[in-house]
Every structure is written in C-alpha cells, then in structure tokens.
C-alpha positions as CSV (number, residue, x, y, z in Angstrom):
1,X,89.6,109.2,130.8
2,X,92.5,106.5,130.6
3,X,95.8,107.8,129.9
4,X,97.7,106.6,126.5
5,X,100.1,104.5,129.0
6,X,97.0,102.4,130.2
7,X,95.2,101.5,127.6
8,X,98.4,100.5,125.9
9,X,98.9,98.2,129.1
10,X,94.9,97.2,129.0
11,X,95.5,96.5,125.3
12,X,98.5,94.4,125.7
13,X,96.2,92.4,127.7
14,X,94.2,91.3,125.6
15,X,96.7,89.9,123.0
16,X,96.6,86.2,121.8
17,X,98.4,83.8,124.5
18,X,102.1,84.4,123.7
19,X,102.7,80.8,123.5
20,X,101.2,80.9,119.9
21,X,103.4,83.7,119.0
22,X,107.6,84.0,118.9
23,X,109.4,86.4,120.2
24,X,109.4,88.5,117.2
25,X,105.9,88.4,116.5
26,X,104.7,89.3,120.5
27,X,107.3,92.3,120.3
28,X,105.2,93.4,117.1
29,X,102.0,92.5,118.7
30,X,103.3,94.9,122.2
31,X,104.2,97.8,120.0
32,X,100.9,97.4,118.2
33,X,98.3,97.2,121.2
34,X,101.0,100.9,122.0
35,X,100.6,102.3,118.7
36,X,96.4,101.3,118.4
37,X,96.4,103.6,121.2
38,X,98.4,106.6,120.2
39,X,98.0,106.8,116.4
40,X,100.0,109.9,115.5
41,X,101.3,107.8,112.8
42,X,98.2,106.8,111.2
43,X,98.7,108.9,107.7
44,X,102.0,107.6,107.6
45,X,101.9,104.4,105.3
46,X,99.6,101.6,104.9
47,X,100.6,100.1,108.2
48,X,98.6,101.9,110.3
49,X,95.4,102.2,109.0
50,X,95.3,98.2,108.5
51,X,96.6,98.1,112.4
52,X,93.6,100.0,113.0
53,X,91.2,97.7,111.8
54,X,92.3,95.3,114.4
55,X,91.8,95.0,118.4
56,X,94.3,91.7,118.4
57,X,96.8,90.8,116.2
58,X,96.7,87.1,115.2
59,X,99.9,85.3,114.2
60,X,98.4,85.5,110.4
61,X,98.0,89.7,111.3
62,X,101.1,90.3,112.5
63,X,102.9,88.5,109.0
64,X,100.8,90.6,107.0
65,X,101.7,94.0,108.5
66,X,104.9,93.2,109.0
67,X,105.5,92.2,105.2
68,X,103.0,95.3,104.4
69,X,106.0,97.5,106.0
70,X,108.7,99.2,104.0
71,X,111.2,100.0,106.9
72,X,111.0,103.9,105.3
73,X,111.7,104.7,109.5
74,X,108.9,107.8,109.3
75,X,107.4,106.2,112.3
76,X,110.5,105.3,114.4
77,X,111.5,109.3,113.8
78,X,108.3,110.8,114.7
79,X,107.5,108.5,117.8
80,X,107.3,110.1,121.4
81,X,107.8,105.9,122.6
82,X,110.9,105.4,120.4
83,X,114.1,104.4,122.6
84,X,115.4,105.2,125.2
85,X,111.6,105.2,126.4
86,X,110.2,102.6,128.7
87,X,107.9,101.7,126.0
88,X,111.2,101.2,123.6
89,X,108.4,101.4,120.3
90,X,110.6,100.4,117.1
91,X,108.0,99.4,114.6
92,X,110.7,99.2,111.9
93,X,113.0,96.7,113.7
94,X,110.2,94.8,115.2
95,X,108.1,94.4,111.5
96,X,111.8,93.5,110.0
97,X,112.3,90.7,112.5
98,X,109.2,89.4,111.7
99,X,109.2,89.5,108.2
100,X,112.6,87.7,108.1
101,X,110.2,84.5,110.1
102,X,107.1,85.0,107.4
103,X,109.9,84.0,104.5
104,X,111.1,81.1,106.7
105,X,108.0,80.2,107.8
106,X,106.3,80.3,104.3
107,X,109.5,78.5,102.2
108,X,108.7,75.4,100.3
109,X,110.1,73.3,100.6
110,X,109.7,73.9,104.5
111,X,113.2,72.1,105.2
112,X,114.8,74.7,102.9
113,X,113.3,77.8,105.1
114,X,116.4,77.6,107.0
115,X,118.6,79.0,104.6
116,X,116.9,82.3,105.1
117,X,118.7,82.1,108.6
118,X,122.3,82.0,107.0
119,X,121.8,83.2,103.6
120,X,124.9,85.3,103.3
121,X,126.9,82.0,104.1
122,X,124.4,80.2,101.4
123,X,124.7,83.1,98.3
124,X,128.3,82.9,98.5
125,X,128.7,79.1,98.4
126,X,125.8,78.8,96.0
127,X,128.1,81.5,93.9
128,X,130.8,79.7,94.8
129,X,129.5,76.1,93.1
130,X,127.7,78.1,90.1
131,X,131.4,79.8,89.2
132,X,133.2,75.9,89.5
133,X,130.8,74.7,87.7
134,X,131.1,77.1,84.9
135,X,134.9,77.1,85.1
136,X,134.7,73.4,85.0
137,X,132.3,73.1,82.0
138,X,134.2,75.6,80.2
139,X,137.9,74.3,80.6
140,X,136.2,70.7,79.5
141,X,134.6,71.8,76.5
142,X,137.0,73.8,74.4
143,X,140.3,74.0,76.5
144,X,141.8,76.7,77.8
145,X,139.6,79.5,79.6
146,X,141.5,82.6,77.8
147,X,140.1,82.0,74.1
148,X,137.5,83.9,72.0
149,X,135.2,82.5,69.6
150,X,134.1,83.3,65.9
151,X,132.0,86.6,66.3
152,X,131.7,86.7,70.1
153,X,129.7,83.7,69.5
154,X,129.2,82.1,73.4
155,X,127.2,78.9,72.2
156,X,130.9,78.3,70.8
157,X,132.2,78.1,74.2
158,X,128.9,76.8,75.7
159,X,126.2,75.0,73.5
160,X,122.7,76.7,73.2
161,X,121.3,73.1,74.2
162,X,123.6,72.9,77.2
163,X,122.8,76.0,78.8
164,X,118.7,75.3,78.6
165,X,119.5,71.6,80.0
166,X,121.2,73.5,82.7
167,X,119.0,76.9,83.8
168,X,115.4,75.9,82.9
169,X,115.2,73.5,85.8
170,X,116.8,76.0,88.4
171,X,114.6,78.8,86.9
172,X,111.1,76.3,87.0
173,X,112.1,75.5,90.4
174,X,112.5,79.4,91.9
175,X,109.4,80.3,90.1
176,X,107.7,77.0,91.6
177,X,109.0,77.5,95.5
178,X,108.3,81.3,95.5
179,X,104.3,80.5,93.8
180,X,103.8,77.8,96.8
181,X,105.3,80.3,99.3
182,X,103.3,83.3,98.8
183,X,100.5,81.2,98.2
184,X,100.7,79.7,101.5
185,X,101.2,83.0,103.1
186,X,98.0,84.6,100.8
187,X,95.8,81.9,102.1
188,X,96.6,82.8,105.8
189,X,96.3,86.3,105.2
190,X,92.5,85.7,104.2
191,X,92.2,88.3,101.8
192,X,89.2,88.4,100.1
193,X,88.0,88.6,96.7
194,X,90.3,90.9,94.6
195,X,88.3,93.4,92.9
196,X,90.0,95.2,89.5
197,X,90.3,98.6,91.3
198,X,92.1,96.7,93.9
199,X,94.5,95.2,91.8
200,X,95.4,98.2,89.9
201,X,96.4,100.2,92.8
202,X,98.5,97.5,94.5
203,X,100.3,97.6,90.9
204,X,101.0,100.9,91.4
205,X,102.0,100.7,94.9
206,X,104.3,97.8,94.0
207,X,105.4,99.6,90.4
208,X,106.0,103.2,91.9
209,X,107.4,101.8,95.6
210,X,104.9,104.7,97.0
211,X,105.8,103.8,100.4
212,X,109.4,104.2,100.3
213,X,108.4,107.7,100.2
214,X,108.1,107.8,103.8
215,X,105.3,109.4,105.7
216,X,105.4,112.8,104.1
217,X,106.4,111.9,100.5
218,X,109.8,113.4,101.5
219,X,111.5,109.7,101.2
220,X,113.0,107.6,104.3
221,X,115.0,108.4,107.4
222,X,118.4,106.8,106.8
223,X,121.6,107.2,109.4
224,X,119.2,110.5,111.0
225,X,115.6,112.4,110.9
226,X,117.1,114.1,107.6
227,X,114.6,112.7,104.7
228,X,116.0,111.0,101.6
229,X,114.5,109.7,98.3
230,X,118.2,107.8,97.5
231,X,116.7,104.5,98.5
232,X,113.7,104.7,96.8
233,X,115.4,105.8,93.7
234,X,118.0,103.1,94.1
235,X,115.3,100.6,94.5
236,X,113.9,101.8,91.3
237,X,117.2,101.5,89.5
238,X,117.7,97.5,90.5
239,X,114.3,96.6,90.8
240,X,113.6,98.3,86.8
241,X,117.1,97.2,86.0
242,X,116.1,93.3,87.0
243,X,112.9,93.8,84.7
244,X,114.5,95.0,81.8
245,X,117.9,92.4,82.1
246,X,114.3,89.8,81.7
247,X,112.8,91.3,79.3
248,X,116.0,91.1,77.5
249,X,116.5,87.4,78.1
250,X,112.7,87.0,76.9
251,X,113.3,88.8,73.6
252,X,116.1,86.6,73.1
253,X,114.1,83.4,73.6
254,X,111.2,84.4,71.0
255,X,114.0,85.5,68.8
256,X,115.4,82.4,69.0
257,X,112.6,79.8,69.0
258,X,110.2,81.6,66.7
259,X,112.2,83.1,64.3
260,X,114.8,81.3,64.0
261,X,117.5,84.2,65.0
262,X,120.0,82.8,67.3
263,X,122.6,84.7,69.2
264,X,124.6,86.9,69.6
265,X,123.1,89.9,68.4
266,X,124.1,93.5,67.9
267,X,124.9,96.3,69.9
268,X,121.5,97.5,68.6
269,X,119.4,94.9,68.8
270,X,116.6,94.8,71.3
271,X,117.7,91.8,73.2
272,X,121.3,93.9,73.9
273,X,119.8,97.3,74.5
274,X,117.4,95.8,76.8
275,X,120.2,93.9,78.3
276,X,122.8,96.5,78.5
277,X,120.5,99.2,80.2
278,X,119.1,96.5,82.6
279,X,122.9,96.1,83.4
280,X,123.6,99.5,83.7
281,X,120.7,100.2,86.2
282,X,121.3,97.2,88.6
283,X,125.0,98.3,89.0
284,X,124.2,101.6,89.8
285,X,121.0,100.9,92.3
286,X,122.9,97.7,93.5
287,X,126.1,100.3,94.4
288,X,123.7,102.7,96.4
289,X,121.5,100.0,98.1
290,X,125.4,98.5,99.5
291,X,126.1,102.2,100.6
292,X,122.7,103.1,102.1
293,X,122.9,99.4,103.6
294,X,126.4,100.2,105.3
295,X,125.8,104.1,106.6
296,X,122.2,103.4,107.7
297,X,121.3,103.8,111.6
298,X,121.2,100.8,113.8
299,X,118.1,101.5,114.9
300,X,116.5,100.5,111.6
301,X,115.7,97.0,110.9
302,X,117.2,94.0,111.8
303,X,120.7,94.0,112.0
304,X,120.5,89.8,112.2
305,X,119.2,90.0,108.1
306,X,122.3,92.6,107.4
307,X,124.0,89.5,106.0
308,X,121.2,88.3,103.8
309,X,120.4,92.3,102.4
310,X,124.4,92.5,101.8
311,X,124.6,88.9,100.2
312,X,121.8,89.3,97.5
313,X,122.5,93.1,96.6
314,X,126.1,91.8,96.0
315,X,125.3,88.7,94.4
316,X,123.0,91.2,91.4
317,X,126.1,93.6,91.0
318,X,128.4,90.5,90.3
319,X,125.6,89.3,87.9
320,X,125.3,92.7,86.2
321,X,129.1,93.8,86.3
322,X,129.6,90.3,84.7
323,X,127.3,90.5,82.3
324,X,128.1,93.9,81.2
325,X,131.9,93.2,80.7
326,X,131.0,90.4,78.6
327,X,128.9,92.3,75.9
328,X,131.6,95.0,76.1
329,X,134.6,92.3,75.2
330,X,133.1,89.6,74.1
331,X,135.5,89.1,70.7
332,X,138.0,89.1,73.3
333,X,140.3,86.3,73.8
334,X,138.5,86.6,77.3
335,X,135.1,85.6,76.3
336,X,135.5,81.9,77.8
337,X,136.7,83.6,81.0
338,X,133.6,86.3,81.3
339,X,131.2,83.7,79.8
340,X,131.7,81.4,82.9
341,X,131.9,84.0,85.2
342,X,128.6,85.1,84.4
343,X,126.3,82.4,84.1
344,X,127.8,81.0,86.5
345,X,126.7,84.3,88.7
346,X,123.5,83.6,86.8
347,X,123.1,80.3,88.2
348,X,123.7,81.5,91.9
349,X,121.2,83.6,91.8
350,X,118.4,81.6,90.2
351,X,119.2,78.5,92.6
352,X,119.2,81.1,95.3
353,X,115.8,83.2,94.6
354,X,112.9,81.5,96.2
355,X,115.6,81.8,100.0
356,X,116.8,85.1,99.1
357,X,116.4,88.6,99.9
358,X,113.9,88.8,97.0
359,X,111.3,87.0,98.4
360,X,110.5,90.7,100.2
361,X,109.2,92.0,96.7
362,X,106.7,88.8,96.6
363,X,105.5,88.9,100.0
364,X,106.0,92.3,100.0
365,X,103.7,92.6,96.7
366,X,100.6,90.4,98.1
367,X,100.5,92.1,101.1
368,X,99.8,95.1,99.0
369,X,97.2,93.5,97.3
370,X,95.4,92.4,100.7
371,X,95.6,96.7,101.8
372,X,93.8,97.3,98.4
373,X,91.1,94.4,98.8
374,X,90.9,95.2,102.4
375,X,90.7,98.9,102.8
376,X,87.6,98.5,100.4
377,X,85.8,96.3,102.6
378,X,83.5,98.7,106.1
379,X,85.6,98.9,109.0
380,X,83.6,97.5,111.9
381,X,85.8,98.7,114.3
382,X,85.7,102.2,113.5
383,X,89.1,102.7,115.5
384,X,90.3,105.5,112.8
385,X,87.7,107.4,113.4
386,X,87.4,110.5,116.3
C-alpha cells in the first residue's frame, strides 16, 4: 500500500501543466493533490468534500474552492502537514492568495482589476476625492461649512436633485461591474442547473455565514488553536448592519417618489430606525473585524490583502460613524460639515465596491450556490467514500 507521502507526490503529478496556472493557484493545486490524499479534514467545511470530487484541479477549480473558503483556519490547526513540515500545507493562505487573483481576474472592466492589487492606496484616495468633492460642493452652494439648516433639512445644504445626479451613476455602475464579474466567474465555474432546494440552502449558508463556524461549530482559530465565534458574530453585525443601512435608504426612496414624503424624517420613522440600527451594527462589527484583523496569526491568510481587508473595514466605519453623528446633530450648526463628510464617505465606497474587499461576499455567495447545485449532482469519483 502507498504511503500518504507518495500518493501525494503521484498526485502532484498528475496536475494541469503549471504553465496554465500562477503561482498562487499551483500552490493551491500542491496542497490539494496532499490533502485528496489525507482527508482528515473532510467534515470540516464545504472545501473538502468539493476537493473530493476532483482528481485535478483546473484553473476554473481552483477559483471556485478557493472563493468557496472562509479562512475559519479549522484545517490549518488540525493538519499533521501544517508548517514547519516539509509538505508546508496552509490551505487558508494558499485559498486567500488565490481568491485575491479570481477578483482581479474576474473585474470588469478588466483594466480596472488592478486596483484590487493596491486597494488600500485606492479607498483612501477615492475617500480622499469623495470628501473634496463634498467639501467643495458644499462651501459653493450655501457658504460657509459650519451652518445648520431649517429642521435639519440636508436638501437645504445639498439639493435632492443634486445628490441623485451624483450617486445613481456610481451606484448603477458598482452594481453593473460586480453582475459582469461574478457572471464571468459563474460561467467558468460550470455550475449546472440551480434547482430551488439548491438555492435555499446556499441562502442560508450565505445568510447564517455557517462556515465561519469552523470545523466543529465552535467558530475559527484566530491568533491560536483556541476556537472563537467573535468573527462570525462580527461579520454578522456589518454584514446585517450594511443590509439594514439599505433597506433604510430604500424606504426613503419609495417614501419619497411614491408618496410624496420627502426628507428628513423622524427619530421614529422607519427610514431613521432602519438607518440608525444599520449604523449602530456596522460600527460595532466594523470595530471587531479591525481588532480580529490586527491580533490575528500570520499564518492565516494573505498578509499581501491585509491592506485591502484594513482599507474597506475602515472605509464602512467612517461611513457609519458619519452617518450616525449626522442624525444625532443634525439641527446643529454642524450639519453642512457632517453632511459632506458623509456622503462624501458614501461616495467612496460606492465608486469603490465592484474593486473592494466586498467583492468576497459575491464570489463568495455563487460559489456557495455551485456546492448546493453540485453536491446534488452523483459523484463519479467516489473519493469520499472508504
């Protein structure tokens, strides 16, 4: 019988030239070929059983298990190969590598893919322009940035017509780039027809973040093999937060188009409760994910897309901070001030989204969907089987 080490090294063999791979993606595909042959982590997450139904790993394979990772670091923890061994296994740093390439390698336009590569440099001048801009707009319009306006009213400081004229295209286009993107990548993938059972448990993959649970349900390894639910409950808080900060600005729109009732609105309104408690939650998960981010091991991920995780996570607390100190004083003489601040936060992170650390959740999302179709579909290879 062959010992784990060669059929790992007979696997390895029999990968897809490495001329049609980078360096990233033959790394993934030599841990892979290691871990097909070993398999202890098989019940871990959805990784593993997919990796399973696969001899070779195409370039197409190796995007969609890497983006069908959630760095929880289970499988780095519990792994025999992990550094300092020979066979130096890190699934979690290899996969995150990789999936930093699938958002380049997917972004449309394609020329733009390259702000991926220095998007902590891109948030903060994008951030940088939307704040000018704001400040700019604002000192034009009405004079001096330190004034209030009649009942907090912002369309005082900022007219209602302006601000559409301004964010709809920047909000079309993120929604536009990010649909080509992931289609691109969905179509490469091959996934197969999406049944209704499939689609309701990727939703509740995606919805619940089930695999940031780690391998046991326990949560993820962090800064050592102690288990942790923080960063899934953090996730929750900004990934719920964002929803309900939309939902808010969606109630706000109907109010205003189809009946008629403009803004602002009360403290007890739904467009402001929604709102603040969207706020609320994206300070606090955005907070914890810039903690967990600093303290966590080396080992995990890829320190390269520490810039891009940092940049994003700090560009949502700016937008929430902002937006929460301008409900609080907004009959302030400093309405003008927070008003500009804020959209102009706003508008940095809407031109910023489709080359952005959220472009995981998307990719992240349809490569859930492909586990559901495809874990449905007979397993010809039988590899998960004794």
């Amino acid at each position: 019988m062959q010992s784990l080490e060669s059929r790992a090294v007979a696997g390895a063999s029999r990968v897809i030239p490495i001329h049609a791979l980078s360096g990233g993606e033959t790394e993934v595909a030599r841990i892979l070929q290691i871990c097909n042959a070993c398999r202890y982590c098989e019940g871990f997450c959805a990784v593993f059983p997919a990796m399973t139904r696969r001899l070779d790993f195409a370039k197409a394979d190796i995007a969609y298990l890497a983006n069908l990772c959630h760095s929880c670091g289970a499988c780095l923890h519990a792994c025999q190969y992990a550094p300092p061994h020979e066979f130096a296994v890190n699934v979690p740093k290899a996969m995150a590598s990789v999936r930093g390439q699938t958002y380049v390698d997917y972004a449309w336009p394609r020329a733009l893919g390259a702000l991926y590569q220095r998007n902590g440099l891109t948030l903060s001048l994008a951030l940088a322009a939307g704040l000018a801009l704001f400040l700019l707009l604002a000192s034009m319009s009405g004079g001096s940035l330190w004034r209030s306006a009649p009942g907090g009213n912002f369309y005082a400081i900022f007219p209602h017509g302006l601000m559409v004229a301004l964010f709809a295209p920047i909000f079309m286009f993120a929604v536009l780039a990010l649909g080509i993107g992931v289609r691109r990548f969905w179509n490469d993938v091959s996934p197969g027809k999406a049944s209704v059972a499939a689609a309701k448990e990727a939703a509740s993959d995606v919805l619940r973040l089930k695999y940031l649970g780690g391998g046991d349900g326990e949560g993820c390894n962090e800064a050592d093999d102690a288990f942790s639910l923080a960063r899934r409950r953090l996730h929750h808080f900004t990934f719920y937060g964002f929803l309900l900060c939309f939902a808010a600005t969606c109630v706000a729109t109907l109010y205003h188009y189809c009946f008629g009732w403009p803004a602002p609105y009360a403290f007890s309104s739904l467009p402001k409760l929604l709102g603040i408690g969207g706020g609320l939650a994206l300070v606090i998960g955005t907070s914890g994910l810039f903690w967990l981010n600093l303290k966590r091991h080396p080992l995990h991920g890829d320190p390269a897309q520490k810039p891009m995780d940092r940049g994003f996570i700090g560009l949502l607390f700016v937008t929430a901070l902002s937006g929460l100190l301008l409900a609080l004083w907004r009959n302030s003489p400093a309405l003008a001030l927070l008003l500009s601040l804020h959209l102009g936060a706003v508008m940095a992170l809407f031109a910023t989204l489709p080359y952005s650390k959220f472009a995981h959740g998307i990719f992240r999302s349809a490569a859930l969907l492909k586990w559901a179709i495809e874990k449905r579909q007979p397993n010809r290879l039988q590899l998960g089987e004794d």
